[in-house]
C-alpha positions in Angstrom: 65.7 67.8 35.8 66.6 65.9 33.1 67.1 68.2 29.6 65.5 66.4 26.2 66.8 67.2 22.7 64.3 68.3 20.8 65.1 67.9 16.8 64.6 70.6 14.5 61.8 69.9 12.0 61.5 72.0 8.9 57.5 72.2 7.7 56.5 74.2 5.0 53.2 75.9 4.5 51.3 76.4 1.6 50.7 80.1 1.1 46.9 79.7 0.8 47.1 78.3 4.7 49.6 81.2 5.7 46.9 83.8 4.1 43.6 82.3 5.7 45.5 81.1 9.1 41.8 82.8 10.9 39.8 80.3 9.0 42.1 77.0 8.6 42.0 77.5 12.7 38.3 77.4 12.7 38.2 74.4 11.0 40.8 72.8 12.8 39.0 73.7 16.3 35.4 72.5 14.5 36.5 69.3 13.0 33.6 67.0 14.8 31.8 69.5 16.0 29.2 67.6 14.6 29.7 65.0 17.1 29.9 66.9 20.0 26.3 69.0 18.4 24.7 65.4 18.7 25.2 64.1 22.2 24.9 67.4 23.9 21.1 67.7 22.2 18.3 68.4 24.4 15.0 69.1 23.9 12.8 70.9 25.6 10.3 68.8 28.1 6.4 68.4 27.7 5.8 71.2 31.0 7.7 74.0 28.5 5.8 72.9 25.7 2.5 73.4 28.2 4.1 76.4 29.8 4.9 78.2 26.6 1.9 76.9 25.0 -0.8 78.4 28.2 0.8 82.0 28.4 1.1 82.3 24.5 -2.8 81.3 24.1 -3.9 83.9 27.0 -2.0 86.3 25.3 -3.0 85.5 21.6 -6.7 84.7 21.6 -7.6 86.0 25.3 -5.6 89.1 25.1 -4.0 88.5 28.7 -0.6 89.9 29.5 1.7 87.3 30.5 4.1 87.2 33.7 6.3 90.3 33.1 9.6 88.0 33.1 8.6 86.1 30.3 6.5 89.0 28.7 8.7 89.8 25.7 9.7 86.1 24.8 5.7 85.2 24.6 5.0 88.8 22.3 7.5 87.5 19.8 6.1 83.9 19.3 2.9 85.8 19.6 4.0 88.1 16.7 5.2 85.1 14.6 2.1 83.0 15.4 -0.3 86.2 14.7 1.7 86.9 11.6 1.3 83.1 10.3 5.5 82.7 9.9 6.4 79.5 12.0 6.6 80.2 15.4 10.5 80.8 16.9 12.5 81.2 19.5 15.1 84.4 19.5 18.1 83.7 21.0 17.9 83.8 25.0 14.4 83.3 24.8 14.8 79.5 25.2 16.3 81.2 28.6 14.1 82.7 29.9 11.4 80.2 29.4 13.5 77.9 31.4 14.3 80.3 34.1 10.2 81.3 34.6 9.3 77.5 34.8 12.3 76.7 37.4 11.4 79.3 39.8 7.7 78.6 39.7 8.7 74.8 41.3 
């Protein structure tokens, strides 16, 4: 195995870098984030939309109880639509959603 010389390199940090190291990393690991953000974008298809769209009607207006595994995601939009804030998604609702529709195929 051949042995390479490595040369000593002296780098000096400015003490603002050396006190927020935690954040200057986040940056550095998030620089074109952006980018990657963009190409990995999906949106949902038109049978969610429908899906989402059928249970949270019967459940609004018709005062049906949806499917049990997608019960609590459709009584939040339902509380944000019956509330008149702009109807959203929780995190792991998006999920769930997907999760129903794929085993109903």
């Amino acid at each position: 195995m051949e042995k390479t010389k490595i040369r000593k390199l002296e780098v000096t940090i400015p003490r603002w870098v050396a006190e927020h190291w935690c954040v200057v990393c986040y940056l550095i690991i998030n620089w074109r984030i952006s980018d990657l953000v963009k190409q990995i974008q999906v949106k949902p298809g038109k049978e969610f939309y429908d899906v989402t769209a059928k249970y949270l009607y019967d459940y609004a207006v018709n005062d049906k109880m949806p499917p049990s595994e997608i019960a609590p995601t459709i009584m939040n939009l339902a509380e944000d639509f019956m509330s008149g804030n702009p109807v959203k998604f929780r995190p792991g609702d998006y999920i769930v959603m997907q999760n129903f529709i794929r085993k109903r195929k």
